[in-house]
C-alpha positions in Angstrom: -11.8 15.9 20.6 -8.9 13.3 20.0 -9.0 12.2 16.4 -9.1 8.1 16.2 -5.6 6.5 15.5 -4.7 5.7 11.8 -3.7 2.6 11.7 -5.6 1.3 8.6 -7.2 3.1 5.7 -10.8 1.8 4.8 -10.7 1.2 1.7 -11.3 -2.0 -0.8 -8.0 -1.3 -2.7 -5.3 -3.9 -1.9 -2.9 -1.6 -1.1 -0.5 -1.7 2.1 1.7 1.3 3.7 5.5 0.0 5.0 6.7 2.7 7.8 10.1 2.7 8.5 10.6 4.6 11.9 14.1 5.8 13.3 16.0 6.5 10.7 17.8 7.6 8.5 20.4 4.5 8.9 23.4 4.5 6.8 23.8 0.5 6.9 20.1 -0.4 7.3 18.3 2.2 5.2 19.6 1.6 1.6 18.9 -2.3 2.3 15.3 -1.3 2.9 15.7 0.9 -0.6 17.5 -2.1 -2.5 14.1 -4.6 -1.5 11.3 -1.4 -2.9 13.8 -0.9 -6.0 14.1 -4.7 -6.6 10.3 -5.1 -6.0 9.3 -2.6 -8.9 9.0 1.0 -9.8 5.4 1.8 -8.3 6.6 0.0 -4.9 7.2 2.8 -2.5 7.2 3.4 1.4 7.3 5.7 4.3 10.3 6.7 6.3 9.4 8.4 9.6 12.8 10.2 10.4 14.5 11.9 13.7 16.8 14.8 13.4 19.2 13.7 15.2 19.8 11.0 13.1 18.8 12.9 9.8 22.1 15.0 10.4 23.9 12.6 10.9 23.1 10.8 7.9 21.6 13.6 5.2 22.7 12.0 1.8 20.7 8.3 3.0 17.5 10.6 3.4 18.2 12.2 0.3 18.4 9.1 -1.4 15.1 8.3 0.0 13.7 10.9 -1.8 15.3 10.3 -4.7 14.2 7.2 -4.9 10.3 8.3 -4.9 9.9 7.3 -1.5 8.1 9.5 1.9 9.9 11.1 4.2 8.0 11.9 7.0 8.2 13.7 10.4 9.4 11.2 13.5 10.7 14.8 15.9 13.8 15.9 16.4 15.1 13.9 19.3 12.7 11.1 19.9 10.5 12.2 23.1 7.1 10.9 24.7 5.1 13.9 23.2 2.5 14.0 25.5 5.3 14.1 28.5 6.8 18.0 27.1 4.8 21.1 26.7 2.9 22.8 23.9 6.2 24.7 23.0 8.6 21.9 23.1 6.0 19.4 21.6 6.0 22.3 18.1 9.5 23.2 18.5 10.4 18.8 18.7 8.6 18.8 14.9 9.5 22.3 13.7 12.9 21.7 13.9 12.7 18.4 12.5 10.6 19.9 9.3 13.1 22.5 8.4 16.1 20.2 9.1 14.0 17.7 6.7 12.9 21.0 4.6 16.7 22.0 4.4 17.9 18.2 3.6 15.3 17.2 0.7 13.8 20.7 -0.4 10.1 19.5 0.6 8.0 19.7 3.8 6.4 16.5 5.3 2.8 15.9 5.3 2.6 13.3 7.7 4.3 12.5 11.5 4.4 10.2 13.7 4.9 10.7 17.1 7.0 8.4 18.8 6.1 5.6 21.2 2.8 6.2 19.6 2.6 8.9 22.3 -0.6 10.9 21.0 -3.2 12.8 23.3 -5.8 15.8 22.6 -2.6 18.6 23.4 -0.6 16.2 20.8 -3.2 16.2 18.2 -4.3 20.0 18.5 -0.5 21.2 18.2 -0.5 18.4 14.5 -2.9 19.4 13.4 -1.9 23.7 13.6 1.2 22.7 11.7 -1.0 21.0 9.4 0.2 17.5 9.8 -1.6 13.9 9.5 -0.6 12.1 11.9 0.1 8.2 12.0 0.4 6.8 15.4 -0.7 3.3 14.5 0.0 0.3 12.6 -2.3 -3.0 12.4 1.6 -4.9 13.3 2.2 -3.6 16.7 2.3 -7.2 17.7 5.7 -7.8 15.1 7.6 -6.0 17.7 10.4 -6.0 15.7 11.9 -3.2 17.7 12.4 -5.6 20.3 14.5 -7.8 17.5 12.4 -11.0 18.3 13.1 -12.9 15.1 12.5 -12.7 11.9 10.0 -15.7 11.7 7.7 -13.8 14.6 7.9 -10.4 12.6 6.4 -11.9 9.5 4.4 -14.2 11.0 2.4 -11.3 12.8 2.6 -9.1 9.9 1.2 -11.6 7.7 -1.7 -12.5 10.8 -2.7 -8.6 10.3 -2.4 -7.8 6.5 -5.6 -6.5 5.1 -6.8 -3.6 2.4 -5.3 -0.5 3.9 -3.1 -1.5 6.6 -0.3 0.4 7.7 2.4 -1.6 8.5 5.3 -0.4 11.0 8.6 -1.7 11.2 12.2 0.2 11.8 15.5 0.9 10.4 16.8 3.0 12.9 18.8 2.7 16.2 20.1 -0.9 17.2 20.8 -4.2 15.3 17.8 -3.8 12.5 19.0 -6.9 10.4 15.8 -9.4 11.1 13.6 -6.1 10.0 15.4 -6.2 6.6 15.4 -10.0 6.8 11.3 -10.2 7.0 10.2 -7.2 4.8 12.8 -8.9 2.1 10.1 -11.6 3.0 6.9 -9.7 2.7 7.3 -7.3 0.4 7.8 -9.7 -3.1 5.0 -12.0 -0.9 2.1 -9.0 -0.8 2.8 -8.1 -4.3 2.3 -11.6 -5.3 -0.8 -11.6 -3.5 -1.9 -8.6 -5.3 -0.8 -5.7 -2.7 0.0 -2.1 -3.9 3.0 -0.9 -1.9 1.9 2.4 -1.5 3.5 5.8 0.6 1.1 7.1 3.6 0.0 9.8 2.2 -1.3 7.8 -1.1 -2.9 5.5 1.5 -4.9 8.3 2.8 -4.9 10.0 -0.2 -7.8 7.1 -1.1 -10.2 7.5 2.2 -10.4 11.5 1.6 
């Protein structure tokens, strides 16, 4: 049986998970690490990276970790998951882990697959390589993959916010500069409103 989409954590805690899919970026990552370093040393995030862009870019994801942050498991090249078979759906995030394993020294806990591509083959193959899997967010409607302004980004962000959201946004791949434009916006904005800015795995680390 499928497991239910994570897309929020129930929990009374006001505390928020930022995503960042598609990286590591070299131009857009480190602005995403400058707003979390500016907002405080407990502020942290998620970073749902691709191989193919992890090699590409290995010292940005190192400073990701670094930096305290998550790195988590986005696949190797990007694929609808449900679209390949069982081997190249585990061989897609094995060789994303041990490029990430090889990179920062640690093995992901948490994936996401991409295009929130998820069915009960999906889930079963996750789950035997001991993965929790994200393939939600409460922002879907942000779109900010789609680069529709930074106004409409935190607008429906803001619309959505609520005690264990995950949030999803992207600094990989295309012009990402209205995402770093609107979480420069909402990150200092939840923390004034009381949010914790916490990784994924701290999220769910509260609903166990």
């Amino acid at each position: 049986m499928l497991k239910p989409v994570i897309h929020v954590v129930d929990t009374k805690r006001k505390a928020v998970a930022f995503t960042f899919d598609d990286g590591p970026n070299p131009l857009y990552t480190p602005q995403v690490l400058d707003i979390f370093r500016q907002a405080g040393p407990k502020a942290k995030a998620t970073f749902m990276l691709i191989g193919t862009q992890l090699e590409q870019s290995p010292e940005t994801a190192r400073q990701i970790h670094e930096e305290g942050h998550e790195i988590a498991n986005h696949t190797y090249t990007h694929p609808h998951l449900t679209e390949l078979s069982e081997e190249e759906c585990r061989e897609e995030l094995l060789r994303n882990e041990e490029l990430i394993l090889k990179t920062i020294g640690v093995k992901p806990k948490v994936m996401r697959p991409p295009y929130f591509s998820y069915n009960d083959k999906v889930a079963r193959i996750v789950g035997e390589l001991g993965y929790l899997a994200v393939a939600g967010a409460v922002n879907g409607e942000a779109t900010d993959w789609e680069m529709p302004g930074v106004q409409h980004i935190v607008e429906k962000t803001r619309e959505k916010v609520q005690p264990g959201s995950v949030l999803l946004f992207h600094d990989g791949y295309d012009d990402r500069s209205q995402t770093i434009e609107a979480v420069r916006i909402l990150v200092p904005e939840l923390i004034a409103e009381g949010y914790e800015l916490l990784t994924v795995s701290e999220l769910l680390g509260m609903h166990s």
